[in-house]
N, C-alpha and C positions, 0 to 999 in steps of 0.2 A: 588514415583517410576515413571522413566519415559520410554514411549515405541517410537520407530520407526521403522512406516509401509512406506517403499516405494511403491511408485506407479508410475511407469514408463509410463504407457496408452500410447494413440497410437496420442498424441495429439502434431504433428511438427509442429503445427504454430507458435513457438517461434524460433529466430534465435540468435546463444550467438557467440560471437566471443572469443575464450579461452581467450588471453591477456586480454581482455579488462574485461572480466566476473572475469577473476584474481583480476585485477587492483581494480575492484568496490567493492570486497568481501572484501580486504584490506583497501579500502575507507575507508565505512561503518563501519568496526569494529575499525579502528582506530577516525573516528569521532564518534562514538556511543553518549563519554558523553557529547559532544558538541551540539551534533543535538539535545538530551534529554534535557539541560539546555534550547537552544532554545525553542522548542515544545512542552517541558513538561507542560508547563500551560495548552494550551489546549488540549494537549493530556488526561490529568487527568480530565477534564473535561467532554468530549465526549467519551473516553473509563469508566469512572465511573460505578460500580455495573457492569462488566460483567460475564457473569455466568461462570458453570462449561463445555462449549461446544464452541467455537469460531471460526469459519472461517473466516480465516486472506487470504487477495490477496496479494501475493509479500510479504512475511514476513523477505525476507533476511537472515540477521543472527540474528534477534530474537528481534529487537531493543522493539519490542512492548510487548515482554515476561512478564516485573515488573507488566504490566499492569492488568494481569491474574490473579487470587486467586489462591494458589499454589494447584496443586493436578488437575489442568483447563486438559483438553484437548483442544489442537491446532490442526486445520483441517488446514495445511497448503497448500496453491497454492502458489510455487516456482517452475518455470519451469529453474529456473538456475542454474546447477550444483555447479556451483563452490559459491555458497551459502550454501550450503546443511551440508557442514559439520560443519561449524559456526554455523549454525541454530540449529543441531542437540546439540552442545557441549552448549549453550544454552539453549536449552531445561534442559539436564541434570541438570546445574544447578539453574535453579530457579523452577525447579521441575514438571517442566509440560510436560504431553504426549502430544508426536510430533506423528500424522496422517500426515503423508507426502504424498504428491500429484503432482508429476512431470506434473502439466499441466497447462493453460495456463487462466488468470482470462476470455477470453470469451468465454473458452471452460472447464467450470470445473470437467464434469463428475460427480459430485455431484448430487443425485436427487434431485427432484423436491420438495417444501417447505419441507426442512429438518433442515433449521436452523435456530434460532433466532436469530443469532447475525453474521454479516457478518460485519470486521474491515478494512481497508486499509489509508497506511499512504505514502506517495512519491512515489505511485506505478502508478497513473491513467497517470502519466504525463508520460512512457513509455509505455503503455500497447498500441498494436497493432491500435483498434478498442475501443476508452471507451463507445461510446455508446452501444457497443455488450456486454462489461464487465458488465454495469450498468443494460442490459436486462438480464443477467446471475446472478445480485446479486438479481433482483426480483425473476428471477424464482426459485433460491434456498432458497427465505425466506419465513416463515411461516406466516400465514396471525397477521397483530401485530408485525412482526418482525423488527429489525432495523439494517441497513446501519450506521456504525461508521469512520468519516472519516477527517483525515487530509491531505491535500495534497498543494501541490504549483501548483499558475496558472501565466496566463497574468496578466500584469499590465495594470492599464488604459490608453487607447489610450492619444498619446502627451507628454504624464509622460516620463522622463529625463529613470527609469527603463523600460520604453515597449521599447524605442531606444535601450538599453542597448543588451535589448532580442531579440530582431531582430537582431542585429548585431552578436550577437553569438550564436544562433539557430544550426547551421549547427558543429562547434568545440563541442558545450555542449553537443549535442545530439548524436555524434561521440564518442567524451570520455565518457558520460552517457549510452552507448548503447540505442540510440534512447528515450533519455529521452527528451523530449518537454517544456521547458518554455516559450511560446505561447500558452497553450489552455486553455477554457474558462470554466473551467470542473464547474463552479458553475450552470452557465447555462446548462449545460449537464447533470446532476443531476436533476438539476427543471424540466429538459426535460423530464425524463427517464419512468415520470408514477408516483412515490410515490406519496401515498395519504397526504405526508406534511413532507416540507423539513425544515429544520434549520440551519442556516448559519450563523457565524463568519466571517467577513473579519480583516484580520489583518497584520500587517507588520514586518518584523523582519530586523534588522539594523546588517547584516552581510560584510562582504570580497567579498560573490558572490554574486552579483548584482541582476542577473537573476534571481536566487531563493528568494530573499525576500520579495515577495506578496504571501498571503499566505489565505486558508479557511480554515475549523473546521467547524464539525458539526453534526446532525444526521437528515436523512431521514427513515421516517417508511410508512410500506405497508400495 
């Protein structure tokens, strides 16, 4: 059986432009099995044994659902409407209660070490502030808890892709709502405090340029 709890809070630091929050909900569900064929390795890897509680950052419309033991509770952070109901109709079917949370990963309203497992996949690359997000996944994890994370960064400087991402920085991130394929989020992670981080770097040989430098990994506190 599944449940949804909105929670609207009072938390505007997210900005969604409708079209384009349309556009990316349609994305997403139409790349779903694509992105999963891509990521799925190590997605399976770094989401592995997660319990029955999970706080997911930016879950979209659910791509990281399979990932769950059926009957899981999803503390979602999706401050994007026009997510919400993909997400929801997701949830439904792979069984898992949806805790919805209209707010934003550096402002989650969640208390203080409440969860053990806090997940996030192609979300750091638009989130406002990730260093605020990554102080906000410490402060909501339990001491032992861990940080599950795949995401797309920069490539390395010189590389034929860091040109690539420069050059379209400004279009991708415009059509991505402020999604960034320039930032260094591995070192922003090693930044952030955990008492031991673990990292994959890896590539993936796709169409978009920009997105194929990629991490995996988990940090625990």
């Amino acid at each position: 059986m599944t449940e949804s709890i909105a929670d609207t809070g009072s938390d505007t630091g997210f900005r969604q432009h409708a079209g384009r929050g349309r556009f990316n909900a349609a994305f997403f569900r139409a790349m779903g099995p694509y992105l999963d064929a891509e990521l799925g390795p190590r997605k399976r890897r770094v989401f592995a044994g997660l319990g029955d509680r999970v706080v997911e950052l930016g879950p979209g419309v659910g791509a990281n659902l399979p990932y769950l033991p059926a009957g899981a509770t999803l503390v979602a952070i999706e401050p994007n409407r026009a997510m919400q109901a993909g997400l929801r109709a997701a949830a439904r079917r792979h069984g898992i209660r949806l805790d919805l949370h209209e707010r934003t990963a550096e402002r989650t309203g969640l208390p203080d070490a409440s969860a053990d497992t806090v997940i996030s996949s192609l979300v750091l690359c638009s989130v406002a502030d990730p260093a605020a997000a990554l102080a906000e996944v410490r402060r909501i994890l339990r001491p032992g808890g861990t940080f599950r994370f795949a995401e797309h960064v920069a490539a390395p400087d010189g590389t034929a892709t860091r040109t690539t991402q420069r050059v379209l920085r400004r279009p991708w991130a415009w059509t991505f709502e402020g999604c960034s394929c320039e930032r260094d989020l591995e070192g922003a992670i090693r930044a952030a405090g955990f008492a031991e981080v673990e990292v994959e770097r890896y590539r993936l040989r796709t169409p978009f340029v920009p997105f194929n430098t990629h991490i995996a990994g988990v940090a625990r506190v």
